[in-house]
C-alpha positions in Angstrom: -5.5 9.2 -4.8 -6.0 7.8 -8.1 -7.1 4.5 -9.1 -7.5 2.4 -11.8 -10.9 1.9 -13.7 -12.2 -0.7 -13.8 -12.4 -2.8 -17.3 -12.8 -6.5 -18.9 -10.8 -8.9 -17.3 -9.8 -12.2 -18.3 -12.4 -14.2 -16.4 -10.6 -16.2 -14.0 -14.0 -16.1 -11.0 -15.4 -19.1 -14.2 -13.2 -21.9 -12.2 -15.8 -21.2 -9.2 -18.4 -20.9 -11.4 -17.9 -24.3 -12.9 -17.5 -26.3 -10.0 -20.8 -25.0 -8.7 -22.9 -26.3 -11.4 -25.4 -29.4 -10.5 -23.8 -32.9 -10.8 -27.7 -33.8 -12.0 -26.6 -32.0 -15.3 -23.8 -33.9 -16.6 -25.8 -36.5 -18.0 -29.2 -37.8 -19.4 -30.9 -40.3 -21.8 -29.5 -39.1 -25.1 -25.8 -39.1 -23.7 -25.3 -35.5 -24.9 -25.8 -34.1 -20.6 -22.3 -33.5 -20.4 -21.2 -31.6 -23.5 -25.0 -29.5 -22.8 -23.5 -28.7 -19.1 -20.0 -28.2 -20.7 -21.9 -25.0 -23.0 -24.1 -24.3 -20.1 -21.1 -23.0 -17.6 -22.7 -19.5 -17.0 -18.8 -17.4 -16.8 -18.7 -14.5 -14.5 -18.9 -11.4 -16.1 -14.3 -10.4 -17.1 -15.0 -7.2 -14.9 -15.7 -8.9 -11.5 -11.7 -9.8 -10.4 -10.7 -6.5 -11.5 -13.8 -5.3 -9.4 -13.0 -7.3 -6.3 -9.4 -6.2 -6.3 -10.0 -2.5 -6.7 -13.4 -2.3 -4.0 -11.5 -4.5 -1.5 -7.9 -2.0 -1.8 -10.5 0.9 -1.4 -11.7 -0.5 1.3 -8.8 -2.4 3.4 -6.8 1.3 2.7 -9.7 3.3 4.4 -10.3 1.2 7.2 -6.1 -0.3 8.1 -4.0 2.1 5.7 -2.0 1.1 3.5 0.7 -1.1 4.6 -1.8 -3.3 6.4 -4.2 -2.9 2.8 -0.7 -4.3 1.7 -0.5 -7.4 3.8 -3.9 -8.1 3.7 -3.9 -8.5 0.1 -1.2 -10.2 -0.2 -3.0 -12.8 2.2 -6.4 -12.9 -0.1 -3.7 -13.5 -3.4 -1.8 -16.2 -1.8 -5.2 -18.0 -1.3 -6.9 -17.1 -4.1 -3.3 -18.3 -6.5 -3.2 -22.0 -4.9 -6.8 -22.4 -5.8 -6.5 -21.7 -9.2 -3.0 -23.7 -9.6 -4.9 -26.3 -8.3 -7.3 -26.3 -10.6 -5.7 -25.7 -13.4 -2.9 -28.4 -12.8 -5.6 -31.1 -11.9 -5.5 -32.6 -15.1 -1.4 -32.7 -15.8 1.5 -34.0 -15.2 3.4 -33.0 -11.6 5.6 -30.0 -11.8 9.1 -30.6 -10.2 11.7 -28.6 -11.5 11.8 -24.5 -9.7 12.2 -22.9 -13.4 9.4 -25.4 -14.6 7.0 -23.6 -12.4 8.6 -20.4 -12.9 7.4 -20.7 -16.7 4.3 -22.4 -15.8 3.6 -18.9 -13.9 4.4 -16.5 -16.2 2.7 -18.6 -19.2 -0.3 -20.7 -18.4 -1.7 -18.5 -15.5 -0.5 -15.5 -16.7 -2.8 -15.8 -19.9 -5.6 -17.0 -17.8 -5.4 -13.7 -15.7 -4.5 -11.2 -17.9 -5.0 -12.6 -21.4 -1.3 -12.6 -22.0 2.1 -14.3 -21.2 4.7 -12.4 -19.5 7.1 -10.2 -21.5 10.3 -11.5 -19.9 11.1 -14.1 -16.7 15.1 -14.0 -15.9 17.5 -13.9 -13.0 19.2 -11.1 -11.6 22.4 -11.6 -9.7 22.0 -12.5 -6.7 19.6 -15.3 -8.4 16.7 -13.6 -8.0 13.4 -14.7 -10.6 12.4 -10.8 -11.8 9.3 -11.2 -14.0 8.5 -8.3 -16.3 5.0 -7.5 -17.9 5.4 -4.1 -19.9 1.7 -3.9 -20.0 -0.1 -5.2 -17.2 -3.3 -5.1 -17.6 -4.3 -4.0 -13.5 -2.5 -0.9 -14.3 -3.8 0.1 -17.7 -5.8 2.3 -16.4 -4.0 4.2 -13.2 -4.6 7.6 -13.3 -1.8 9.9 -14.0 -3.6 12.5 -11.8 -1.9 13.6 -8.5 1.9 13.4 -7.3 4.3 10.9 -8.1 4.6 9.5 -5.1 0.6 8.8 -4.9 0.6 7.6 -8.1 3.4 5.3 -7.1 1.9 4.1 -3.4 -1.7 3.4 -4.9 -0.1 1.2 -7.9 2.2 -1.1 -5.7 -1.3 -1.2 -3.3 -2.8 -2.7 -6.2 -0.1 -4.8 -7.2 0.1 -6.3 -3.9 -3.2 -8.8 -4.4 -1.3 -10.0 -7.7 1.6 -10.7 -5.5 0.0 -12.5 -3.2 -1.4 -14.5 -6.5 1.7 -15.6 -7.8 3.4 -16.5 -4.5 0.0 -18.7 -3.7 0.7 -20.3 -6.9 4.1 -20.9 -6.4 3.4 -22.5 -3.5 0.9 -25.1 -4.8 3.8 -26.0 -7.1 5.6 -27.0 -4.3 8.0 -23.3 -4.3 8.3 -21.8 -1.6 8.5 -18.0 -2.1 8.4 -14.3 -1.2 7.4 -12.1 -4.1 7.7 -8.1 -4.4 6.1 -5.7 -6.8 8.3 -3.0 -8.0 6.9 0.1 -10.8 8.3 3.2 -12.4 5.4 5.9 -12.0 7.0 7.2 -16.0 6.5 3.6 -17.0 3.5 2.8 -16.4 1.7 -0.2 -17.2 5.3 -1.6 -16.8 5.6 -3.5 -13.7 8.1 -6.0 -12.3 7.7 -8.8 -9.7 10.7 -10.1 -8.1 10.6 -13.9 -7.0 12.9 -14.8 -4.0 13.0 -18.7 -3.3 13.0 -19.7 0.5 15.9 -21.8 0.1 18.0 -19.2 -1.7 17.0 -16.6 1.3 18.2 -19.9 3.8 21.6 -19.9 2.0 22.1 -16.2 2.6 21.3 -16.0 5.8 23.8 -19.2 6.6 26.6 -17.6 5.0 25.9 -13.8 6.3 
């Protein structure tokens, strides 16, 4: 089946990196220890998420197949995307509103992951949050080798740890959510992500 090659990513593994350095080196005599540490932040090399993703797909799909790759994934996103909101929010205000952290997704972590904001984040009809990225960078380079429907299975398999991203993220924001990948084999890197909210899934199933 084809898969992606790996390539420089943005290098999200530096929050971990950063939070392991040695308290002892944030200060010394001269009062300079903490803006030395500060350059000193050794960054994890942009090619190690990308990495990670791709080895564990390989992996989980061998060993469980793919719609249990799928859900495990998913799992190792949703903890992987509440870490990083809750670094990356540590330092600002609370985010109430739904559509606040809606944009806060598809901006601010966006461009930390994939060096880029989102192309588009609206509503369908039936209130859904569809976010669009004509070019996402995990898909730049899927093969276009094999049949369609390969081609197709293997990209949602590796769309499902950035699924499991944005729901984890969502939920450290306080929005509860299921997310689903959707992608057109003919327009790829193109993917979408569809954002149900819990509540809005409630309110359907009370009135069905």
């Amino acid at each position: 089946s084809p898969l992606p090659r790996t390539e420089p990513l943005p290098s999200a593994a530096r929050l971990s990196a950063a939070s392991s350095r040695p308290r002892g080196a944030m200060a010394d005599g001269h009062g300079q220890g903490e803006r030395r540490a500060e350059r000193m932040v050794m960054e994890v090399p942009e090619t190690t998420l990308l990495y990670i993703a791709l080895e564990m797909a390989r992996d989980l799909r061998e060993r469980c197949g793919t719609d249990a790759a799928m859900v495990q994934l998913q799992s190792v996103g949703f903890s992987t995307g509440v870490r990083l909101i809750t670094r990356l929010t540590s330092t600002r205000f609370p985010i109430t509103q739904e559509r606040s952290a809606m944009k806060y997704v598809c901006k601010d972590l966006w461009v930390f992951l994939f060096r880029k904001s989102a192309d588009r984040l609206q509503t369908d009809r039936r209130g859904n949050y569809i976010i669009q990225d004509k070019s996402f960078r995990w898909l730049e380079k899927l093969s276009g080798g094999g049949r369609d429907s390969e081609v197709h299975e293997v990209a949602l398999l590796h769309l499902a740890f950035p699924c499991g991203i944005i729901r984890g993220a969502l939920s450290a924001l306080g929005v509860e959510c299921t997310v689903a990948a959707d992608v057109q084999v003919s327009s790829l890197p193109s993917c979408t992500f569809t954002v149900t909210f819990k509540s809005l899934e409630e309110e359907r199933a009370a009135t069905a």
